[in-house]
N, C-alpha and C positions, 0 to 999 in steps of 0.2 A: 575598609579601614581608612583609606583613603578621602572616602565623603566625610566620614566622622572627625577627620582631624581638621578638614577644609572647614567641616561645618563650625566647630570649635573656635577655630582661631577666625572665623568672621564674627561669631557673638562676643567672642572677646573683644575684636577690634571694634565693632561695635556699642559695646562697653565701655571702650577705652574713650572712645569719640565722646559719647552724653557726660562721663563724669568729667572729662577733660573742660566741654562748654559750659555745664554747671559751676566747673572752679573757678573759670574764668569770667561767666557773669556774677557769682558772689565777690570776686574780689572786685570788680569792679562797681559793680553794687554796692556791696556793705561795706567791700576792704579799703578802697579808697575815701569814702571819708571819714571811716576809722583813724584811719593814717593821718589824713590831713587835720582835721582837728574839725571838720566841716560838714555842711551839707549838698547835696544836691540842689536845691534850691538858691543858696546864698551863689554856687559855679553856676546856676543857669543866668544870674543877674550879669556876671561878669562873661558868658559867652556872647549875651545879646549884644555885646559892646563892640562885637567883632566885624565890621563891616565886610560886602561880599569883595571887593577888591584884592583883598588880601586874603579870601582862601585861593585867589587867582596865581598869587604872587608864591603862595606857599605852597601849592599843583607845581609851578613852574621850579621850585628847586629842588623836590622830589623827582621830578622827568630828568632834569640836569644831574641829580646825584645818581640818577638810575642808570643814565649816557656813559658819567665818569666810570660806573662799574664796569662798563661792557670794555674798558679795557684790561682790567682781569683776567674778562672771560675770551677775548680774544689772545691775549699773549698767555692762555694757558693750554688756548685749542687753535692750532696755525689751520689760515683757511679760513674763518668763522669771519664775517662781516659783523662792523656795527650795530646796523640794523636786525639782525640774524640775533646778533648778542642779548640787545633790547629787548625782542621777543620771545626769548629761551629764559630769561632771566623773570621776567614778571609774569608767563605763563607757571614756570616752578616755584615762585614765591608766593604767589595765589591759591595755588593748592597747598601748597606746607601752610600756610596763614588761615587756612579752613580748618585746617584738621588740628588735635595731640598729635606728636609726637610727626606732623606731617612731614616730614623731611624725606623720608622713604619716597611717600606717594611724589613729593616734588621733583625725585632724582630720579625714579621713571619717565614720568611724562618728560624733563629732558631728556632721559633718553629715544624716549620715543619721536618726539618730534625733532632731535640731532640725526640719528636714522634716516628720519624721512627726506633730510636733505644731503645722504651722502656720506655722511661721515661712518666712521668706524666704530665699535664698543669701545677697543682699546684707548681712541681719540679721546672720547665722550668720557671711558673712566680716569684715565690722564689728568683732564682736565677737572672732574669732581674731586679727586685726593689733593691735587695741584690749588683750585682756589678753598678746598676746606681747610688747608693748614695755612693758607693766607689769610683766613676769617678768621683760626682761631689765634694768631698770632697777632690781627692787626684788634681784636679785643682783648685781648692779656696785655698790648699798649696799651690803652685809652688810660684805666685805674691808674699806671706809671705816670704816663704825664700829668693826670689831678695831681697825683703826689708831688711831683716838682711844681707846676705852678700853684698848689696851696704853702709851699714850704718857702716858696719865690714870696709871696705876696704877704706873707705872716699870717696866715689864716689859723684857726684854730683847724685842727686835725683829727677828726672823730677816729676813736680805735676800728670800728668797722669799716672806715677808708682804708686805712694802715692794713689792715686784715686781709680786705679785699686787693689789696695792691700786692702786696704780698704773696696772694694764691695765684694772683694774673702771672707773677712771676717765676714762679714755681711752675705752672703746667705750659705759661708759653715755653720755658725754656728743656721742659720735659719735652713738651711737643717738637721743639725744634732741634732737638738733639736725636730722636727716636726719628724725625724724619729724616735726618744727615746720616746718617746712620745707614737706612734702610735703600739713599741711592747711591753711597760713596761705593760698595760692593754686593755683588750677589751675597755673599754670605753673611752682610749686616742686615741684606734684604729679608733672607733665611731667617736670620734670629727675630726680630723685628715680626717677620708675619709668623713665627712660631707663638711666640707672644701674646698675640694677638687673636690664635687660634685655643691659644689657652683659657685665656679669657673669656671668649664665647662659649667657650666648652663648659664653663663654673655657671653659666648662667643657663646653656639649653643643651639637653643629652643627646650625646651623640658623638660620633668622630670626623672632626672636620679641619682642614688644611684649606680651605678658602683662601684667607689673608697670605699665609705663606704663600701657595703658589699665584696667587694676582701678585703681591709684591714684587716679587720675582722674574714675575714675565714685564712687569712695566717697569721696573728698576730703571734701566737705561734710555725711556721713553721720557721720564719723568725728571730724570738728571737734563734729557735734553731742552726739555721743555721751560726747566727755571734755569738751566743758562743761558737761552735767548729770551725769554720774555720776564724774567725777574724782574727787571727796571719798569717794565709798562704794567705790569701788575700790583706793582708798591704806591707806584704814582693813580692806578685808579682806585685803589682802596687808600689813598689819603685823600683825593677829590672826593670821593664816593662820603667817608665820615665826615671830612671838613664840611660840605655842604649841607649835612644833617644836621652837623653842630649850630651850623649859622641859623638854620631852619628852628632850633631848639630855641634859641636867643630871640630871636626875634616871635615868635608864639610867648615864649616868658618876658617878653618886651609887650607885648599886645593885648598881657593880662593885666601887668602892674607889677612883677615881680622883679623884685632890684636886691642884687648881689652881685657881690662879685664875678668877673668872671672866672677864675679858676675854682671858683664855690660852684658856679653854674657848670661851668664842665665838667667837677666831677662827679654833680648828680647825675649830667648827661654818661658818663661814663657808666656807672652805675648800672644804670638804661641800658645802656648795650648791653653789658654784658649778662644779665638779667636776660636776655631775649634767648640766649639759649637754653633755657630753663625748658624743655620738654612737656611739661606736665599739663601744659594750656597752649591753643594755638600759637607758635611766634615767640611764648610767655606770656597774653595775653592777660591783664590782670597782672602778675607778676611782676613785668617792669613796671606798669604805671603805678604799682603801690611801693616800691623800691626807693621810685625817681618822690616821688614826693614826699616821700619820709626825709629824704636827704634834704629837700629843699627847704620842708618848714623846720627839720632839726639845726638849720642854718639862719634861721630866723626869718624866711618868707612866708608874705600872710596866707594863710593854711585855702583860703578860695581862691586866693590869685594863683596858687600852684597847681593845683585840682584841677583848674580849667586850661590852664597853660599846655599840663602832660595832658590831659584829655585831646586837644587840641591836634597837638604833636603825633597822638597816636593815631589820631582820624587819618591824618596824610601821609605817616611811615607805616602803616598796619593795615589801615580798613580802608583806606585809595591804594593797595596793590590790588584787590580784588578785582573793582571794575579795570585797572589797567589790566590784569590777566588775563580778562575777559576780551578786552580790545586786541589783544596779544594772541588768542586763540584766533579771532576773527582774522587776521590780518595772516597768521599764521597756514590759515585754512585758504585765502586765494594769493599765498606768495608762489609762484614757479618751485619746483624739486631742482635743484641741483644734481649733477648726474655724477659718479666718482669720479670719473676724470678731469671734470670740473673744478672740483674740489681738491684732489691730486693736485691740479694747475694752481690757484690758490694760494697751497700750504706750500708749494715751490718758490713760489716767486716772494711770501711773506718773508 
């Protein structure tokens, strides 16, 4: 019974994988110059224009916005170096960026390779719930600010910005309230993973207390975690976006596309938040047909956007990969730290 369910749920995940890379090469195929109003063809004239310098330039502020993240993931996990950070970080984003729905496969292999240098589950799950509610909060911003700087600058205001600003604000503050909740006391922790084991329960049969009892036992792990490192975690998730954003600007600087910039950042906004769309690697497809709809419905010319987000997505999405890869390698002849080591560390941070 056992083989039979193992065997199952590999063909399904298997499943899940081809329809996932088929959605995500049609939208990128058909969807995006559907969207844009364009060709392939008309985007390949405007990529050629891109000299090699400047994918030099544009490497270099993806590694910088990758640096700024690892202070997230350090003031989430005490003990964890830079470099450690760097390499955990583009090793699990490599893998989620391969797969549907990869985020599983990504929050293993961190764990796995957090293990190999010492640390703890507990540490390692800490620090996953810790920077996932800083991801989903610091994207439920983005849409808020379009909205103030489109309403700053007199821009016209599509209802699907309005919309989407809207839900950012709705689930961040759902979010952030079901978190405060679950580590101000054990028993908000209780309600909070009852919750949540409800939830699971409506989607796959069976009886299961997972969420309640992990809440529970990290409650006060996780309270202590975002009252010492809250400040380093907010500051490297606004380095971490701000530096994307610049990266965004200047790819839409390097095609021809001119707007404004609270027009440009809320496409960019968009973008983000788009990327956790599940259903394709990343959202793979998904954002970049999102982001260019917003920019030619803003009046940019429909190939200078096409090539711009293409552009964009090559060094936030399809240059994590070879970084993972170098990330693995590097990962595979760094030293093991021993727990005591690590104990020493998480002490003295």
């Amino acid at each position: 019974m056992s083989a039979t369910s193992d065997s199952r749920r590999t063909v399904r995940r298997v499943v899940q994988v081809v329809l996932g890379l088929g959605l995500a090469v049609a939208l990128l195929w058909w969807g995006l110059p559907f969207f844009a109003q364009t060709t392939w063809g008309e985007v390949g004239d405007v990529l050629a224009g891109i000299s090699p310098w400047k994918a030099v330039l544009y490497t270099g502020f993806i590694v910088a916005g990758l640096y700024c993240y690892t202070f997230v993931m350090t003031g989430a996990m005490p003990g964890l170096s830079h470099p450690r950070a760097l390499i955990l970080n583009v090793c699990g984003s490599s893998v989620s960026n391969l797969l549907p729905g990869g985020g599983a496969v990504g929050l293993a292999a961190t764990y796995y390779i957090a293990r190999s240098w010492g640390f703890t589950v507990t540490s390692v799950t800490t620090m996953a719930v810790v920077t996932g509610v800083w991801n989903v909060l610091a994207r439920a911003a983005l849409p808020v600010i379009a909205i103030i700087g489109l309403s700053w600058g007199a821009a016209d205001l599509p209802p699907s910005m309005r919309e989407a600003a809207w839900a950012a604000i709705v689930t961040g503050a759902v979010v952030l309230a079901l978190f405060v909740i679950a580590v101000v006391t054990d028993a908000g922790a209780r309600s909070v993973g009852r919750g949540l084991d409800r939830l699971v329960r409506l989607v796959r049969r069976g009886h299961t207390d997972a969420a309640e009892r992990g809440l529970t036992g990290l409650r006060a792990q996780v309270a202590e975690t975002v009252r010492t490192g809250w400040l380093s975690m907010t500051l490297g998730m606004v380095g971490f976006f701000g530096l994307y954003y610049v990266l965004f600007l200047l790819c839409m600087s390097a095609t021809g596309v001119e707007l404004p910039f609270g027009q440009l950042f809320a496409a960019y906004a968009i973008g983000r938040l788009l990327t956790a769309v599940g259903v394709t690697p990343g959202g793979l497809g998904v954002t970049e047909a999102g982001t260019v709809a917003a920019l030619v419905a803003w009046g940019a010319d429909s190939a200078a956007s096409m090539a711009g987000v293409v552009i964009f997505s090559i060094f936030t999405h399809l240059l994590e990969v070879p970084l993972g890869a170098i990330g693995w390698v590097a990962w595979s002849v760094m030293p093991r730290a021993s727990r005591e080591e690590i104990a020493q560390a998480a002490a003295g941070s």
